[in-house]
ROMIGU-533006 format. One record per residue (C-alpha): residue number from 1; x, y, z. Coordinates in Angstrom, 3 decimals, m for minus. Example, Ala and Ser with C-alpha at 12.3 -4.5 7.8 and 13.67 -1.06 7.14 Angstrom:
BEGIN
vexvex seq=1&c1=12.300&c2=m4.500&c3=7.800 .
vexvex seq=2&c1=13.670&c2=m1.060&c3=7.140 .
END
This chain:
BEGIN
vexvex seq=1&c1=m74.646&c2=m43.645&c3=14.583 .
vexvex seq=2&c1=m71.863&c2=m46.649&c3=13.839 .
vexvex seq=3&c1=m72.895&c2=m49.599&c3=12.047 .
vexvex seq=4&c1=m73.982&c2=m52.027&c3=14.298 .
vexvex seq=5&c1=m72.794&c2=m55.016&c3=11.631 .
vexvex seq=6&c1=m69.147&c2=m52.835&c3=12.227 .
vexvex seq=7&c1=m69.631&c2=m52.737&c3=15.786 .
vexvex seq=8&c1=m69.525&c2=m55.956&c3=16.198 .
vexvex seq=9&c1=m66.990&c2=m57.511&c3=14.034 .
vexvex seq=10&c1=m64.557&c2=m55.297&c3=15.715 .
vexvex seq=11&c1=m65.417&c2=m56.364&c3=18.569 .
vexvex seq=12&c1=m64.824&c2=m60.032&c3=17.550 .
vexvex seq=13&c1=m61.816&c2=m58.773&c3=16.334 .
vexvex seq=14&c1=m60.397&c2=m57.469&c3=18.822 .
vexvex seq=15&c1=m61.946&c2=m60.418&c3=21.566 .
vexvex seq=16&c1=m59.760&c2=m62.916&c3=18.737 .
vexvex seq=17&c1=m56.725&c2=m60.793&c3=18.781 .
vexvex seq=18&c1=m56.293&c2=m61.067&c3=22.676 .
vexvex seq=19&c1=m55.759&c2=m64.735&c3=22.066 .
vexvex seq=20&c1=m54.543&c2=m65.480&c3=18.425 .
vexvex seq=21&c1=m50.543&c2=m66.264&c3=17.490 .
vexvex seq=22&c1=m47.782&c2=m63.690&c3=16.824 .
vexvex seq=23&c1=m48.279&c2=m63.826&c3=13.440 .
vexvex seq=24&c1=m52.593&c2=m63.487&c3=13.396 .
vexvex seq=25&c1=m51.598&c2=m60.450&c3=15.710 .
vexvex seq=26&c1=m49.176&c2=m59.090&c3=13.075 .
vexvex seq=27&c1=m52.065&c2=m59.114&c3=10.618 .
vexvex seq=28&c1=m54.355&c2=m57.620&c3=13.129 .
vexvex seq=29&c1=m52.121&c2=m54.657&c3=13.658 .
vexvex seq=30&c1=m52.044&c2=m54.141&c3=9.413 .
vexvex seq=31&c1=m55.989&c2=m53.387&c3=9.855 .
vexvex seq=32&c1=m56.576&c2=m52.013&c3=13.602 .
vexvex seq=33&c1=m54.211&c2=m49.285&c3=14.242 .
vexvex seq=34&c1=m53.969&c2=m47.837&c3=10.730 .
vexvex seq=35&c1=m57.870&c2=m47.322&c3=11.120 .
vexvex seq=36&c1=m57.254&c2=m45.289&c3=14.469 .
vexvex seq=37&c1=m54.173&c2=m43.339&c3=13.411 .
vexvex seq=38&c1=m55.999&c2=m42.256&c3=10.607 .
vexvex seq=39&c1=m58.551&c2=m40.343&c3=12.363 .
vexvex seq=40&c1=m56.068&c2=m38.581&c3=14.490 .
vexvex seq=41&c1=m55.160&c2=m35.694&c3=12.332 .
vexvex seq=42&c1=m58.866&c2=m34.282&c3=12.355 .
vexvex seq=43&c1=m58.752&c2=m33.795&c3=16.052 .
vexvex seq=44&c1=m54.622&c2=m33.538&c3=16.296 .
vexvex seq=45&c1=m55.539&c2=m30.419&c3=13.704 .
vexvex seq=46&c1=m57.498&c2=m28.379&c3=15.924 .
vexvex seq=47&c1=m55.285&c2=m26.419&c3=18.409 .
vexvex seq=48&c1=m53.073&c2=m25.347&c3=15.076 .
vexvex seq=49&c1=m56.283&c2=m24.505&c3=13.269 .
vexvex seq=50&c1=m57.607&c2=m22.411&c3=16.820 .
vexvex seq=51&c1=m53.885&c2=m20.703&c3=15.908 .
vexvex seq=52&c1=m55.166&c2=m19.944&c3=12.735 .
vexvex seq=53&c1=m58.325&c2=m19.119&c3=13.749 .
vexvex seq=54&c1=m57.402&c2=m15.962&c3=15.870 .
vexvex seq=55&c1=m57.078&c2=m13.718&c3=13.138 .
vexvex seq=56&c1=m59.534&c2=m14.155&c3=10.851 .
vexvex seq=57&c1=m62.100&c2=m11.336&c3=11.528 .
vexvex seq=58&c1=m66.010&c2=m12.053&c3=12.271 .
vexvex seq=59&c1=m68.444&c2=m10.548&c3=10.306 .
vexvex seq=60&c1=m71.605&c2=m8.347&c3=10.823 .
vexvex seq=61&c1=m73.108&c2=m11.028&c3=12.562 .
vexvex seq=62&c1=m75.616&c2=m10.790&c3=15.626 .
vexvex seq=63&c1=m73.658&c2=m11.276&c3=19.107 .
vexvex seq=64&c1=m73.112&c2=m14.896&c3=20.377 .
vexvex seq=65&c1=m71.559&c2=m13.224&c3=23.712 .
vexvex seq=66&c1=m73.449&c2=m13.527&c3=27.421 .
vexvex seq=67&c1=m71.883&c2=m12.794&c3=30.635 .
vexvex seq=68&c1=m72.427&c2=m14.686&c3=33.997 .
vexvex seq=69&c1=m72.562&c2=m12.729&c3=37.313 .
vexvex seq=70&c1=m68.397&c2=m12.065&c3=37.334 .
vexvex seq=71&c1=m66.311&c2=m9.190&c3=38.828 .
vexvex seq=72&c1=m64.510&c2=m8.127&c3=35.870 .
vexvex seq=73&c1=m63.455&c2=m4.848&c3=34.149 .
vexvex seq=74&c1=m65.480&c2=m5.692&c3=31.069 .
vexvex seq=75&c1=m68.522&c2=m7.825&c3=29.756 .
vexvex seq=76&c1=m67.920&c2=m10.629&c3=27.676 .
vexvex seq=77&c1=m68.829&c2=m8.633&c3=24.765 .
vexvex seq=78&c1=m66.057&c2=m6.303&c3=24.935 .
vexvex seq=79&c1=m63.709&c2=m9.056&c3=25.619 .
vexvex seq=80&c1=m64.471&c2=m10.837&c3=22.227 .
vexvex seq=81&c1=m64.296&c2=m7.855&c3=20.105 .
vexvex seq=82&c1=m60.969&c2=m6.827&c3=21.721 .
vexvex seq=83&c1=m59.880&c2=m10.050&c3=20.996 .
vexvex seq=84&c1=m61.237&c2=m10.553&c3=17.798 .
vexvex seq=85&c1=m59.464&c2=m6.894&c3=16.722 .
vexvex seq=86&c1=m56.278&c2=m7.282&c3=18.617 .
vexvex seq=87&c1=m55.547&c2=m10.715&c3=17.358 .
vexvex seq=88&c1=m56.803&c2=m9.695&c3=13.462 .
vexvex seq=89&c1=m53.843&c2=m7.016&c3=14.263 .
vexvex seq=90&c1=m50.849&c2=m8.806&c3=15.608 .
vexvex seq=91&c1=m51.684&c2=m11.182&c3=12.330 .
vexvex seq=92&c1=m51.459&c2=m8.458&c3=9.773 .
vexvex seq=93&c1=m48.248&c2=m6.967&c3=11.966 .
vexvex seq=94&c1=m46.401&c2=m10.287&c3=11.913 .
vexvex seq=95&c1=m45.213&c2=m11.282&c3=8.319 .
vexvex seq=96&c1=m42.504&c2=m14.252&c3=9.070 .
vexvex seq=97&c1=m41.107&c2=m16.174&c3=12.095 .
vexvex seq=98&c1=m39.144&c2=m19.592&c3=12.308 .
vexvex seq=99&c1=m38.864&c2=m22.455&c3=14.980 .
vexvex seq=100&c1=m39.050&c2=m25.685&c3=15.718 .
vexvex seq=101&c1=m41.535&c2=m28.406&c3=17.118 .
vexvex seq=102&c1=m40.958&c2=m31.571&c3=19.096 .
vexvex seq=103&c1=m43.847&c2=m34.244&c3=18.020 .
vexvex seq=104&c1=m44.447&c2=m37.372&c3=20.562 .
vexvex seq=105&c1=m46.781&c2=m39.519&c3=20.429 .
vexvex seq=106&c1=m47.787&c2=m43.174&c3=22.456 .
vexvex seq=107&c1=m50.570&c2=m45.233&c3=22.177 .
vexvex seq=108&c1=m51.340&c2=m47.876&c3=25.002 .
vexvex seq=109&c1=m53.898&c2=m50.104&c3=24.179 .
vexvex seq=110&c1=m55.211&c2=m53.848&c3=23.637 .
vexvex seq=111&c1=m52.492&c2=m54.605&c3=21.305 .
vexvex seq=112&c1=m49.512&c2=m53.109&c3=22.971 .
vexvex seq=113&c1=m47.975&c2=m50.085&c3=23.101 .
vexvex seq=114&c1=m46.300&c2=m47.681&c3=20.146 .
vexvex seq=115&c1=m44.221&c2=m44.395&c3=20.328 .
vexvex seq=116&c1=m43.158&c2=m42.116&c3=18.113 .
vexvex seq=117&c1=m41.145&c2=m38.841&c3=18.186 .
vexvex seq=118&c1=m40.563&c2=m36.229&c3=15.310 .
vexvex seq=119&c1=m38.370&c2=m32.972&c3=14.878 .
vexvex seq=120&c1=m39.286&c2=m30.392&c3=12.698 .
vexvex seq=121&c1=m38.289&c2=m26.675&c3=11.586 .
vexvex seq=122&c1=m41.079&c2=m24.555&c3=10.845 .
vexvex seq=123&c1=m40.659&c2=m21.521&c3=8.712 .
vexvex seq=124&c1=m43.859&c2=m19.389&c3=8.002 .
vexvex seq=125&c1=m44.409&c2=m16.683&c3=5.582 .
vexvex seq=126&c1=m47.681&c2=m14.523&c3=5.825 .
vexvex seq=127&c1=m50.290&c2=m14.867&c3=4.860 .
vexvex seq=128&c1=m50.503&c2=m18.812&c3=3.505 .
vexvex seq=129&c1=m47.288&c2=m20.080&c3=3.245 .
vexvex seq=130&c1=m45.367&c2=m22.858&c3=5.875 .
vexvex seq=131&c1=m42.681&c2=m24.880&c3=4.821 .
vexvex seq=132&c1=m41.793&c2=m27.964&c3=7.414 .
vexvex seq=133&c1=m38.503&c2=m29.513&c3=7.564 .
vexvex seq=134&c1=m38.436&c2=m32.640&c3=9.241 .
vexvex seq=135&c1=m34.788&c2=m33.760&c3=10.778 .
vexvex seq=136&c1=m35.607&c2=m36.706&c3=12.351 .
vexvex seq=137&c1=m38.344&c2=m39.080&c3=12.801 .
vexvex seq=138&c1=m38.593&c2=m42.149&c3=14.523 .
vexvex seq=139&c1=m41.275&c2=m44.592&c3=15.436 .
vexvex seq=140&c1=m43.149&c2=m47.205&c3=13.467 .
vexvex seq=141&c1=m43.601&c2=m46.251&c3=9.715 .
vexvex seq=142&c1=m47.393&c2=m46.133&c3=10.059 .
vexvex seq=143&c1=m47.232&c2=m43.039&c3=12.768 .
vexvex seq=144&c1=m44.904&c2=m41.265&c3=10.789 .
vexvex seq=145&c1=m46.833&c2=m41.418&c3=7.493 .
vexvex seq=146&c1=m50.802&c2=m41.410&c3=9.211 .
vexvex seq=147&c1=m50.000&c2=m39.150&c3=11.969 .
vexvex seq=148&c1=m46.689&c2=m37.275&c3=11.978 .
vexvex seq=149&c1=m46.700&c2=m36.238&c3=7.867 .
vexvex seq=150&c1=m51.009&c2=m36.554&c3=7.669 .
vexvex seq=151&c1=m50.624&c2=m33.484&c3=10.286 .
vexvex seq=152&c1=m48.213&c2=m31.394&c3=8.484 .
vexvex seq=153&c1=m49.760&c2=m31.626&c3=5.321 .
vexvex seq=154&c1=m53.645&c2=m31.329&c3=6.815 .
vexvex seq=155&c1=m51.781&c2=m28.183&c3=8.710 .
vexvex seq=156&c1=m50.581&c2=m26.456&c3=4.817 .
vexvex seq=157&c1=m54.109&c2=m26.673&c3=3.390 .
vexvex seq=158&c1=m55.961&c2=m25.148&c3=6.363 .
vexvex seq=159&c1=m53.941&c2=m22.257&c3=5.765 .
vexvex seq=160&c1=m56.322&c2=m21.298&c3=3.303 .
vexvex seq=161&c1=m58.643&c2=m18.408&c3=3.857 .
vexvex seq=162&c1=m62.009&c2=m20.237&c3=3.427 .
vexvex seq=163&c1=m60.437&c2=m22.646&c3=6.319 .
vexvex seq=164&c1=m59.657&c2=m20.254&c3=8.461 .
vexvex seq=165&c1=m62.769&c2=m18.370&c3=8.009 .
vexvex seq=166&c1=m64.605&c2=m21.491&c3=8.889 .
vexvex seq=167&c1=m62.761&c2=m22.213&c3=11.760 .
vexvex seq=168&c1=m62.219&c2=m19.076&c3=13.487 .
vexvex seq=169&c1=m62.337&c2=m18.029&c3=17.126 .
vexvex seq=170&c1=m65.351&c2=m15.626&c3=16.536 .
vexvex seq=171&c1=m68.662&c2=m14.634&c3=17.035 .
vexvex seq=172&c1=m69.726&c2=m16.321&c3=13.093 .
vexvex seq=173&c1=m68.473&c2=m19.215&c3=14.898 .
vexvex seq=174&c1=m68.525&c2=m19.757&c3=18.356 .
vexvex seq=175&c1=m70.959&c2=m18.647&c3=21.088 .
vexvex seq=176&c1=m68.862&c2=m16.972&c3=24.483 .
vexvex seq=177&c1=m69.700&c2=m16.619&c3=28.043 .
vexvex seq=178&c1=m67.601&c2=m14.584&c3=30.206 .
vexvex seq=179&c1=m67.661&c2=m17.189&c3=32.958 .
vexvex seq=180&c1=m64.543&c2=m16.006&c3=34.999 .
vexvex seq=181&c1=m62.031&c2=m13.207&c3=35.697 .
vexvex seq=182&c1=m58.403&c2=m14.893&c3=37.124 .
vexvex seq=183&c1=m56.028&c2=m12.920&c3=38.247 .
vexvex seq=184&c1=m52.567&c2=m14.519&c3=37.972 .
vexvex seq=185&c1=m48.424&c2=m14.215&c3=38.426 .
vexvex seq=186&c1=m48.212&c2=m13.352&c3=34.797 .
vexvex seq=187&c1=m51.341&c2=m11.261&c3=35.110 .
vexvex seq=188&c1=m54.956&c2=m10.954&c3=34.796 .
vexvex seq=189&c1=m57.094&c2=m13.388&c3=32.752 .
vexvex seq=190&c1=m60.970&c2=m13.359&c3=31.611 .
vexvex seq=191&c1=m62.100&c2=m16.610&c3=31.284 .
vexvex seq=192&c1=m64.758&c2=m17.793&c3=28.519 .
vexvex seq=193&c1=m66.661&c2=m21.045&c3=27.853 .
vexvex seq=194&c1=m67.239&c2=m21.143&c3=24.251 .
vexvex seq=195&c1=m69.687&c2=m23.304&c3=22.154 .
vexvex seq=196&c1=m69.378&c2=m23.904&c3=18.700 .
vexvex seq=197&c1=m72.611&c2=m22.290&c3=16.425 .
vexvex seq=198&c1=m71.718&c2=m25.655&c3=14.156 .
vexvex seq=199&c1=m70.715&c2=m29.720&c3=14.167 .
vexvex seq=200&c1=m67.461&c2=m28.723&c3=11.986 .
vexvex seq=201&c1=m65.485&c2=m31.575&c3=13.289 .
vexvex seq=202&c1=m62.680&c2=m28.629&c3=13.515 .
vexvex seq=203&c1=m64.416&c2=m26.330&c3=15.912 .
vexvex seq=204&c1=m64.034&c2=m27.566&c3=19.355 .
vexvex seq=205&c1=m66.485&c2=m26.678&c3=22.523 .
vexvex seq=206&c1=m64.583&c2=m25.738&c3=26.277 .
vexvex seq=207&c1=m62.581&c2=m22.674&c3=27.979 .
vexvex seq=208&c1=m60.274&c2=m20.074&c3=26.552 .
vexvex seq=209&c1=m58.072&c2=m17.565&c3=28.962 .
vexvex seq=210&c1=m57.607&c2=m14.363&c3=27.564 .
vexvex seq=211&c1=m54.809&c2=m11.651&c3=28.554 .
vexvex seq=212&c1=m56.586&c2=m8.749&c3=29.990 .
vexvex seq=213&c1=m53.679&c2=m6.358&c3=28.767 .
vexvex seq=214&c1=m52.991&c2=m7.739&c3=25.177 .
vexvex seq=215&c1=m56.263&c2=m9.537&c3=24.807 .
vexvex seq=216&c1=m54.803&c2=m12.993&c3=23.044 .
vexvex seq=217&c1=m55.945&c2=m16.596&c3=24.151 .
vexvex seq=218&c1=m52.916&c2=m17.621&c3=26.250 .
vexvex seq=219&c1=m54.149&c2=m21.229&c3=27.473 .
vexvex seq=220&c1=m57.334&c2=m23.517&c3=26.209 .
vexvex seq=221&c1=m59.086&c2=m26.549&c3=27.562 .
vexvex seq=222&c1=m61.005&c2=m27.986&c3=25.045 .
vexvex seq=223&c1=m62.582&c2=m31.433&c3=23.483 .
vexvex seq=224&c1=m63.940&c2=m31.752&c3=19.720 .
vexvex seq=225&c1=m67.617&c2=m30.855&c3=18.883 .
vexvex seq=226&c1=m67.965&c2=m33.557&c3=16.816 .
vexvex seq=227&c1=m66.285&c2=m37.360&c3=17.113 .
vexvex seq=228&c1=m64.533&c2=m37.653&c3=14.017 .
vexvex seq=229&c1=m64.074&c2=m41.234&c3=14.158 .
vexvex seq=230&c1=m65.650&c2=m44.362&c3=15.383 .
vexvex seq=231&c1=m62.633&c2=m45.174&c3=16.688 .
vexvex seq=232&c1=m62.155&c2=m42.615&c3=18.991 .
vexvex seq=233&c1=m64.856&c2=m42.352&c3=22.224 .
vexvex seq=234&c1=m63.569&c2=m38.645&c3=23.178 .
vexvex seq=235&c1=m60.410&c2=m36.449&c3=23.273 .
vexvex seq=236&c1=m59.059&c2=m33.818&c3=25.500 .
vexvex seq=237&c1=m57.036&c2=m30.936&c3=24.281 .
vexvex seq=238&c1=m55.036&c2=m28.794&c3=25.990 .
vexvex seq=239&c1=m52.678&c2=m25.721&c3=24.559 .
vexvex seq=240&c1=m50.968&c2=m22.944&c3=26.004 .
vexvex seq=241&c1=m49.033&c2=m19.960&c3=24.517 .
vexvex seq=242&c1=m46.268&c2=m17.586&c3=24.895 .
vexvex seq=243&c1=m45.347&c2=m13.978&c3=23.886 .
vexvex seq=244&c1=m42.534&c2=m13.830&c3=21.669 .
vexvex seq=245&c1=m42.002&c2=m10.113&c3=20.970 .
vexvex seq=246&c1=m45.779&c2=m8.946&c3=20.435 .
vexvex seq=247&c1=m46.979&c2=m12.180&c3=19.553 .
vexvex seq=248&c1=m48.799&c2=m14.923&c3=20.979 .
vexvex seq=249&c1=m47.588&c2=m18.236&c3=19.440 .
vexvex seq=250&c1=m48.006&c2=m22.015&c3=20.504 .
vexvex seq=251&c1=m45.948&c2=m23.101&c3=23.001 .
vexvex seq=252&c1=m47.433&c2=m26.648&c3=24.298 .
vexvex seq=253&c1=m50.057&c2=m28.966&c3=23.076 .
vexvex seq=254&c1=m50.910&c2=m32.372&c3=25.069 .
vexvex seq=255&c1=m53.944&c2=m34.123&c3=23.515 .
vexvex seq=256&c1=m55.331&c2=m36.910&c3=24.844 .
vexvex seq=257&c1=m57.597&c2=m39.188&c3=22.630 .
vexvex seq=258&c1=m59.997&c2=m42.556&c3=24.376 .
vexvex seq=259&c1=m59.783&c2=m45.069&c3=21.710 .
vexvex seq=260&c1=m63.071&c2=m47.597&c3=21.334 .
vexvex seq=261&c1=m62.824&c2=m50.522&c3=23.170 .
vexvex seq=262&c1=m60.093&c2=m49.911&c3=25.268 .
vexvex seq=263&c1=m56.866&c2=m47.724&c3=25.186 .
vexvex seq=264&c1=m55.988&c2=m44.393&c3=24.817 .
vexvex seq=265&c1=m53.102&c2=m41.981&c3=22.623 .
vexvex seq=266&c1=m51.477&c2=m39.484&c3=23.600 .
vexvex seq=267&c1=m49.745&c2=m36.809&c3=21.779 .
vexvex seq=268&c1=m47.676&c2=m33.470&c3=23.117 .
vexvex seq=269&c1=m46.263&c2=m30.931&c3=20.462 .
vexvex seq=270&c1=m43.643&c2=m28.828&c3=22.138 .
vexvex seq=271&c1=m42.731&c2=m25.044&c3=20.149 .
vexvex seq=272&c1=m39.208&c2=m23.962&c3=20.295 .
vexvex seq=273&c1=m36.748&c2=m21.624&c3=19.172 .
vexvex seq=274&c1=m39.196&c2=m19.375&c3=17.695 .
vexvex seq=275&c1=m37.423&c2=m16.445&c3=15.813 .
vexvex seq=276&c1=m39.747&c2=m13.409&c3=14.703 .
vexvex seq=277&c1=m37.834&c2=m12.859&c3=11.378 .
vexvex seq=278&c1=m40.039&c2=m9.893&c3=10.031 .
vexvex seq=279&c1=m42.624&c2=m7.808&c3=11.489 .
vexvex seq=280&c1=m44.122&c2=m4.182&c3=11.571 .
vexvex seq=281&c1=m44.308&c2=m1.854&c3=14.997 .
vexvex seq=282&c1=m47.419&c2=m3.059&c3=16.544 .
vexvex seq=283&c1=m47.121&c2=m0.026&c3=19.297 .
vexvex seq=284&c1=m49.947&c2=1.626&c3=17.106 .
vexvex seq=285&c1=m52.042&c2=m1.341&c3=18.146 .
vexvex seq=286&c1=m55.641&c2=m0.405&c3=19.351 .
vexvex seq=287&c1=m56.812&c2=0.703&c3=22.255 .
vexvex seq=288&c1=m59.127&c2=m1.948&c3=24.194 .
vexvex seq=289&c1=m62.422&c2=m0.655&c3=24.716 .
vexvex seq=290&c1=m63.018&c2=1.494&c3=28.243 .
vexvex seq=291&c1=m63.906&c2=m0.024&c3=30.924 .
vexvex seq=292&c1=m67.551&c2=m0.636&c3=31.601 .
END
């Protein structure tokens, strides 16, 4: 629980900065903003870390999986071990790819509004290594360096194995319910609510959609299990994918984020370009389980 001694001076802060001069407001914005915009990369960090996430296996671990009452080819049970397997294989298939990301970002709140908009080329070499070149950045200095840079550099050292073993999409992790079965233009999708087994601020609690043929998440909706600032009431995340050869990769993030006493950011990644640069046949690929 905040600091009710912390609580309040921000709020007189905040109640004095509606009111004060240009230049009290300037000194304000040193103290007020930096405080948010640090706390974004924890929750800006968690659709690349669900990324990650997909291939690290689970272990031996007793079933987190129920079904509700759905009309689907499989129980929820299958559905996470298919995609636990198929995703552990399209990681070891896929060694490098290349592309690059659009970064925008704008704040609206109490003391005004700020924007900022990055470009950067991604190359990634399995298993642990990404190298980010940015080409242009623009914005004020503070969500550049807290934001823009925090995220690139928080997004390197979750690359890790321990990382991504403690963040993964899997049953070690995450409880599942098969809660739907959608059948869509681009083709059938089971639906799961998951729950994180943990509070690690990088789990998140909401819905995945799975592909029924190559069992990979293709879309989440999803909000942090754990607040990971006072700053921030609560923040919505939402990430879809694409294919790109045999791969799933990120195509489109839009997080929204409720700051404390009034205002709100919001930040959309966009994934282009991508170029699978080396890869083995992944036509040898499993077999998803029968159906039930």
């Amino acid at each position: 629980m905040a600091n009710p001694e912390i609580i309040e001076r921000s709020r007189q802060m905040l109640s004095a900065a509606r009111h004060c001069s240009t230049k009290q407001k300037a000194r304000t914005r040193l103290y007020f903003p930096a405080s948010i915009w640090a706390s974004f990369p924890s929750i800006l960090l968690i659709p690349v870390l669900v990324c990650l996430g997909l291939h690290a296996p689970a272990s031996a671990q007793q079933s987190g999986v129920s079904s509700s009452p759905v009309s689907a080819p499989l129980v929820g049970e299958q559905v996470v071990e298919n995609l636990v397997a198929m995703n552990l294989k399209r990681a070891l298939a896929l060694h490098s790819y290349q592309g690059t990301r659009l970064y925008q970002i704008e704040y609206h709140g109490i003391l005004g509004v700020r924007s900022g908009k990055m470009v950067v080329d991604l190359k990634y070499q399995s298993p642990e290594t990404k190298k980010f070149i940015i080409r242009s950045a623009t914005g004020p200095k503070m969500i550049v360096d807290k934001v823009f840079k925090r995220l690139l550099q928080a997004e390197q050292e979750a690359l890790g194995a321990e990382a991504q073993k403690r963040t993964a999409l899997n049953k070690d992790n995450y409880d599942f319910t098969l809660v739907g079965y959608d059948r869509t233009p681009s083709g059938s999708m089971y639906v799961l609510s998951v729950k994180p087994r943990t509070t690690n601020r990088f789990l998140y609690r909401g819905r995945i959609w799975v592909d029924a043929k190559d069992f990979a998440v293709t879309r989440i909706d999803a909000e942090p299990t754990k607040n990971p600032s006072f700053w921030t009431k609560n923040s919505k995340i939402e990430e879809t994918y694409t294919k790109v050869s045999d791969f799933w990769l990120p195509e489109r993030n839009h997080t929204v984020t409720a700051i404390r006493f009034g205002g709100r950011a919001e930040l959309t990644i966009q994934y282009e370009n991508y170029q699978i640069t080396s890869a083995d046949p992944v036509c040898n690929l499993p077999t998803p389980k029968s159906n039930r």
